[in-house]
Each structure stands twice: as C-alpha cells, then as structure tokens.
C-alpha positions as CSV (number, residue, x, y, z in Angstrom):
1,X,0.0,0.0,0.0
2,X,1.6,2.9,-1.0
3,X,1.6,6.4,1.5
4,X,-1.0,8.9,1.4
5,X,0.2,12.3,-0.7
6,X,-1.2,15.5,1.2
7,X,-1.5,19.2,0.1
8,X,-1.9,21.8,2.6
9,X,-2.8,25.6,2.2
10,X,-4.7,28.6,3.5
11,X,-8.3,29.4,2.9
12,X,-10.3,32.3,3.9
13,X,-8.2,34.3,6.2
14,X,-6.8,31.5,8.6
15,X,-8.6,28.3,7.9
16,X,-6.3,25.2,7.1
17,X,-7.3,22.9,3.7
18,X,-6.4,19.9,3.3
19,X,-6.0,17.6,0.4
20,X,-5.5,13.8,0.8
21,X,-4.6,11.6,-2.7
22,X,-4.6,8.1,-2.4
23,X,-2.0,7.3,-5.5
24,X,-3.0,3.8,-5.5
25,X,-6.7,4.6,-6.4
26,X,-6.8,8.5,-7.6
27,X,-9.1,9.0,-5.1
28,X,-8.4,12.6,-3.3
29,X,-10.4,13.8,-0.2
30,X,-10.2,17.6,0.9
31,X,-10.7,17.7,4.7
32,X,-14.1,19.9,5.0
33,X,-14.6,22.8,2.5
34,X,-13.5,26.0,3.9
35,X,-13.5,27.9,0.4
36,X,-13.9,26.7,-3.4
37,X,-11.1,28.3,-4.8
38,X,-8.0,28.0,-2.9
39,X,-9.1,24.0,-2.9
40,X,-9.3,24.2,-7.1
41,X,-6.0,26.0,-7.0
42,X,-4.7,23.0,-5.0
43,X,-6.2,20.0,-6.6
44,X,-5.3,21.6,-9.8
45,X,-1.1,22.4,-8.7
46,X,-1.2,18.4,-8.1
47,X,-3.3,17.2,-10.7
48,X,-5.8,15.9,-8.6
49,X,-9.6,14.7,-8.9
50,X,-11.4,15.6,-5.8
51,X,-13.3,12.8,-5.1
52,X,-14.7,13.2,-1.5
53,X,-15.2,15.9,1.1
54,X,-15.1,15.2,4.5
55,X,-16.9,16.9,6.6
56,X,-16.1,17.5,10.3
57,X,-19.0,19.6,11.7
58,X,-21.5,22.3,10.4
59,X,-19.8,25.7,10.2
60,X,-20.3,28.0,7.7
61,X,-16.2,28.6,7.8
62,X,-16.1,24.3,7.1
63,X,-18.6,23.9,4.1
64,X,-19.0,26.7,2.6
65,X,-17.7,25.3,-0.5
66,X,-19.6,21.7,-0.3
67,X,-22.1,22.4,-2.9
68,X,-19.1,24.2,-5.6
69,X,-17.1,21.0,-5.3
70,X,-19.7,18.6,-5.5
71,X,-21.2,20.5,-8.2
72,X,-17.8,20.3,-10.6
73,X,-16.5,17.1,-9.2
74,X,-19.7,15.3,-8.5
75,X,-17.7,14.2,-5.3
76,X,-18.8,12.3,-2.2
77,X,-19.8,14.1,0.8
78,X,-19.3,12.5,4.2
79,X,-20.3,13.5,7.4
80,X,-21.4,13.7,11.2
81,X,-24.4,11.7,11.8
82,X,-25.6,14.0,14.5
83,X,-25.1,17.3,12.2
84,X,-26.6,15.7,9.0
85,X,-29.2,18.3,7.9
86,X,-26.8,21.2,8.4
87,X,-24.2,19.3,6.0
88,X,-24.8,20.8,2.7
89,X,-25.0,18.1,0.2
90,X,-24.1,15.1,2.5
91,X,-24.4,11.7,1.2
92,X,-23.2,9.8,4.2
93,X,-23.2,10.2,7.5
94,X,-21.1,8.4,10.3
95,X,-21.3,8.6,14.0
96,X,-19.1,7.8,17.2
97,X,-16.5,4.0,16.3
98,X,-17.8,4.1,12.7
99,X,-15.6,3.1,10.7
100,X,-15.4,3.2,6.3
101,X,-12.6,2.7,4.0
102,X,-11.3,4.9,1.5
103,X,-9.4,3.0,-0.7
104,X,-7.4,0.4,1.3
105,X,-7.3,2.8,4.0
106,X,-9.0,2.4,7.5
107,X,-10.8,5.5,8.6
108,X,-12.1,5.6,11.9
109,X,-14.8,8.1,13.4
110,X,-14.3,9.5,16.4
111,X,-17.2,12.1,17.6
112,X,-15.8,14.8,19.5
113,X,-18.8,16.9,20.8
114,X,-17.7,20.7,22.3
115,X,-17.2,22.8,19.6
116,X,-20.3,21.6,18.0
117,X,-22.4,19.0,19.4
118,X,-22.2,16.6,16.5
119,X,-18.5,17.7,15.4
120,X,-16.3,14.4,13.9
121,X,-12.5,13.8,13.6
122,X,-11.3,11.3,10.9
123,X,-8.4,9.2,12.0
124,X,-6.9,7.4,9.6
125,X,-5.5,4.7,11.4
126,X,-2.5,2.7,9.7
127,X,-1.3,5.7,8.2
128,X,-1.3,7.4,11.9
129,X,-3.2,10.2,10.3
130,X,-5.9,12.6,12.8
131,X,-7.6,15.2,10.9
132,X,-8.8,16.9,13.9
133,X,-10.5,20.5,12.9
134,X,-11.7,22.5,15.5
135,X,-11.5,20.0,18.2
136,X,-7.6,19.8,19.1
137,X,-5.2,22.3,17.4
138,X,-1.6,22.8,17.9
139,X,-1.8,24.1,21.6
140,X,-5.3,24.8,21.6
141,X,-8.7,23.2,21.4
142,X,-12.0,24.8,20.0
143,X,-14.4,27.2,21.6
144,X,-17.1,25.7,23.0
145,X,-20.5,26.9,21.4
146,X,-22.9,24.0,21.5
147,X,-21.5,21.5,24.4
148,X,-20.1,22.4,27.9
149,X,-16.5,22.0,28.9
150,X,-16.8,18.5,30.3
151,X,-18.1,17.0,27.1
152,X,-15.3,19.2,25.2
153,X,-12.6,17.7,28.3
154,X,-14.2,13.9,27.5
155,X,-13.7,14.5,24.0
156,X,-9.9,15.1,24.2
157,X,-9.2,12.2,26.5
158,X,-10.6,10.1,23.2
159,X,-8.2,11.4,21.5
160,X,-5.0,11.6,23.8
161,X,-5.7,7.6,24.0
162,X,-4.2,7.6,20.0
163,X,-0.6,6.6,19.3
164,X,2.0,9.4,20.3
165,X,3.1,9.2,16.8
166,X,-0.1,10.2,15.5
167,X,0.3,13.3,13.4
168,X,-2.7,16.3,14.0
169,X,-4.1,18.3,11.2
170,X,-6.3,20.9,12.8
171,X,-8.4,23.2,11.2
172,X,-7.2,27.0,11.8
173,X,-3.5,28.5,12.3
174,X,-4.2,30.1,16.0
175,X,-0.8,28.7,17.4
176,X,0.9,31.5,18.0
177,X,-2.1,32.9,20.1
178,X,-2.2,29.5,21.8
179,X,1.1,29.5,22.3
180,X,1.5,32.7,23.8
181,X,-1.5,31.9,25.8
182,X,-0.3,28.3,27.1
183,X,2.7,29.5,28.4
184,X,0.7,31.4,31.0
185,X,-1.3,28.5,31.7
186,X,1.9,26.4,32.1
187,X,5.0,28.6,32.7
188,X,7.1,26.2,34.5
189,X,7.1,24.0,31.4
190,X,10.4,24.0,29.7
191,X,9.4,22.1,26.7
192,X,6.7,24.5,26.2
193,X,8.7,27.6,26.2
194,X,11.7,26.3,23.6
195,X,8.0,25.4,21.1
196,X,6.5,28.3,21.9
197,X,10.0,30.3,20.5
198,X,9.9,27.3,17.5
199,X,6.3,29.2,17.1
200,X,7.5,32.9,17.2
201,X,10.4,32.4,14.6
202,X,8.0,29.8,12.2
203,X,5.4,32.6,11.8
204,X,7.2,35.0,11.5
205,X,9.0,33.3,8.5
206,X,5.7,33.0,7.3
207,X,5.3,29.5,7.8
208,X,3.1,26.7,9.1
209,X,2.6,25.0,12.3
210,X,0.9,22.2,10.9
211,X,1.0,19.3,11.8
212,X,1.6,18.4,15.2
213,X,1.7,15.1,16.8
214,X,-0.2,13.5,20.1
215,X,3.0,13.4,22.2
216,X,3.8,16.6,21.4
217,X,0.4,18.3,22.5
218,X,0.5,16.1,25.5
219,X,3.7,17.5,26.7
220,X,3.1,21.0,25.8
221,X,-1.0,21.7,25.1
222,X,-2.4,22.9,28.3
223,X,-6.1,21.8,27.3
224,X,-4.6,18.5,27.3
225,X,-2.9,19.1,30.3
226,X,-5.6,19.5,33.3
227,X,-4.6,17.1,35.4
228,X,-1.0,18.3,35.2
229,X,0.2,19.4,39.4
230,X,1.9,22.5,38.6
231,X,-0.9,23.4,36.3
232,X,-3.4,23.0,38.9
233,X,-1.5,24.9,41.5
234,X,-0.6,27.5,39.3
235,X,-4.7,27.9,39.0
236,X,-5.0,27.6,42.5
237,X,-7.1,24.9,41.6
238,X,-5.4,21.4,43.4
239,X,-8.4,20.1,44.8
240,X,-10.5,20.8,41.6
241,X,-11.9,18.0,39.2
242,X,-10.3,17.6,35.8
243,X,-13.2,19.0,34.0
244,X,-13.2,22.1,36.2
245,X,-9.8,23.2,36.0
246,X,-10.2,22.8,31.7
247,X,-12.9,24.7,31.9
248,X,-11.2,27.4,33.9
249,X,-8.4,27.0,31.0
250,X,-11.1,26.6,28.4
251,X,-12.4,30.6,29.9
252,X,-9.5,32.1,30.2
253,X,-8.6,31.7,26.9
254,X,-11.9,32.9,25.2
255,X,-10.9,36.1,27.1
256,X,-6.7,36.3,26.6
C-alpha cells in the first residue's frame, strides 16, 4: 500500500485545507470545505480529482464550498451523523467507532462533541493520520459553542488515548495565540517555552505550524494538560476536578 500524498494551504483568512490523494486509487479527499477556490487552485497544482469531502462539523467557515465541489466534481460528501441536515450536500453520515474505508485505508470516526455537538474527527488509522478541525489544534482546542466543557474535556481524552506518533491536522492556524497563551497556563514548562519560540520564529517566517503530533500536545497543550500538578497549583485549583480546572483554561482563553 503505498503512503498517502497530502496538500496543505490557506483558505479564507486563517482556515487550514487539506488535500489527501490516495495514488494507489486517484481517489483525493479535501478535509471539509472552507472555500472553493483555494481548494481548485490546489487539486489543480497536483493534478488531482477531488473525489470526497469530509466533513467534520457544520460551520459556515467548514462547508462553505460543499455544494461548488460537489457541483464540478460530482464528489462524495461525508459527514457527522448528528449534524446531517446542516451538512450541505451530505451523502453519508457516520457517528461515534464508525468506521469506512477509502481506498485500502482504515478510517475511523471519532465524535468529538464541544465545539459543536455533532462535530467528527477522521483518523486514519494505519497511516497514523488525525484530521482533527476545530476539536484539538496545535496548543489549543476549539471554543465551546454547543456542548459544555466536560463534554469538550471527555472529547480530548478520546483522543489523547491515539498513538503518540499520531500526526494532528487541525483546522485553523491560532498557534501563536495559543502558544502565547499556554505558556501562561503552564509557565514552568520547559518544553513549552523552547516550542513556543519554534512558534515565534516559524510565523514569522511566514510558515506553518501544521501538523503536530499527540506526544507533542500532551507535553506542551495545556487543554490536554488538566490534570498536570503545577498546572493545577498554578490555577490555585489542586483540589479541583479535571473537567473544572479545563474549563477554567477553556475561559480564560476565550478572554486572553
């Protein structure tokens, strides 16, 4: 089985696409639809056929370019089970340990409700692939508009369970923000600070921070880190459940 091929660029103003090409069977996914032509301009640098869209979760900012694609393409559109009518033009929909293939390659579905209460992640899972969106991003997690924190803090632990090797595509470039932010959450964490200057120089080079891998956000994402000591005294929260002090993390980001 040969590797996956994967293209991966800028849409709108800070949303991450992603293209995934199977080279074994042409087939080539993007990873939600953020915006049509950034995605064309892609496909069409690699000389690609998009075949499917997967969808992660309803947002305007995610499929706003569903219907364009499947329009030209006359692609595929997967998608959470629990968002299905706001998915435009979704022809399947997949819940919590579904699993589908997509060419010989194992694709699990993991629902991560927080963000949104239906939202998915697609893990590929012998090519150690998580396409994660607005659930876990490179020192950061999503805003939580339709579930509380402790559905959000669940959610991660689903996904901290993954191989450490696992690499992260997430769906927006906030990591200097989180960064900047994490190390306030975490300060006595060396690891952090040398990624967080890794950060600083990358974007300022103009370059990505995608992707990231499980053991690094375990070592260094503080959303992943609740039940860390010196993160919990630093909160003055030590006697605090694990679900509290995220959601103490979870609030003082919405308002760094």
């Amino acid at each position: 089985m040969k590797p996956l091929e994967l293209e991966v660029f800028l849409c709108r103003s800070d949303n991450f696409g992603v293209l995934v090409h199977d080279p074994e069977t042409g087939y080539t996914a993007s990873i939600d639809a953020p915006e049509a032509a950034p995605i064309l301009a892609a496909a069409n640098r690699r000389g690609w056929t998009i075949t499917h869209i997967l969808t992660t979760h309803h947002h305007t900012d995610h499929v706003e370019a569903n219907l364009a694609l499947k329009e030209q393409f006359g692609c595929e559109i997967i998608g959470p089970i629990n968002e299905a009518v706001a998915i435009p033009g979704l022809d399947r929909a997949y819940g919590d340990g579904d699993t589908f293939e997509f060419g010989d390659h194992t694709v699990d579905v993991i629902e991560t409700p927080g963000h949104t209460a239906g939202h998915i992640c697609y893990h590929f899972v012998d090519d150690k692939l998580l396409f994660a969106a607005d659930t876990l991003f490179a020192l950061g997690c999503g805003r939580l508009f339709e579930r509380p924190a402790a559905d959000m803090w669940a959610s991660l632990q689903k996904l901290a369970v993954l191989p450490d090797e696992t690499a992260i595509y997430f769906g927006h470039e906030y990591t200097l923000s989180n960064a900047r932010f994490a190390v306030t959450i975490d300060p006595g964490n060396e690891r952090l600070k040398a990624r967080a200057a890794d950060i600083e120089a990358l974007r300022a080079q103009g370059k990505f921070t995608i992707p990231t891998t499980l053991a690094l956000e375990k070592e260094t994402n503080p959303f992943l880190r609740a039940a860390d000591p010196s993160i919990r005294r630093n909160l003055l929260m030590e006697s605090r459940s694990n679900e509290e002090v995220f959601a103490e993390i979870r609030k003082r980001k919405d308002n760094f």
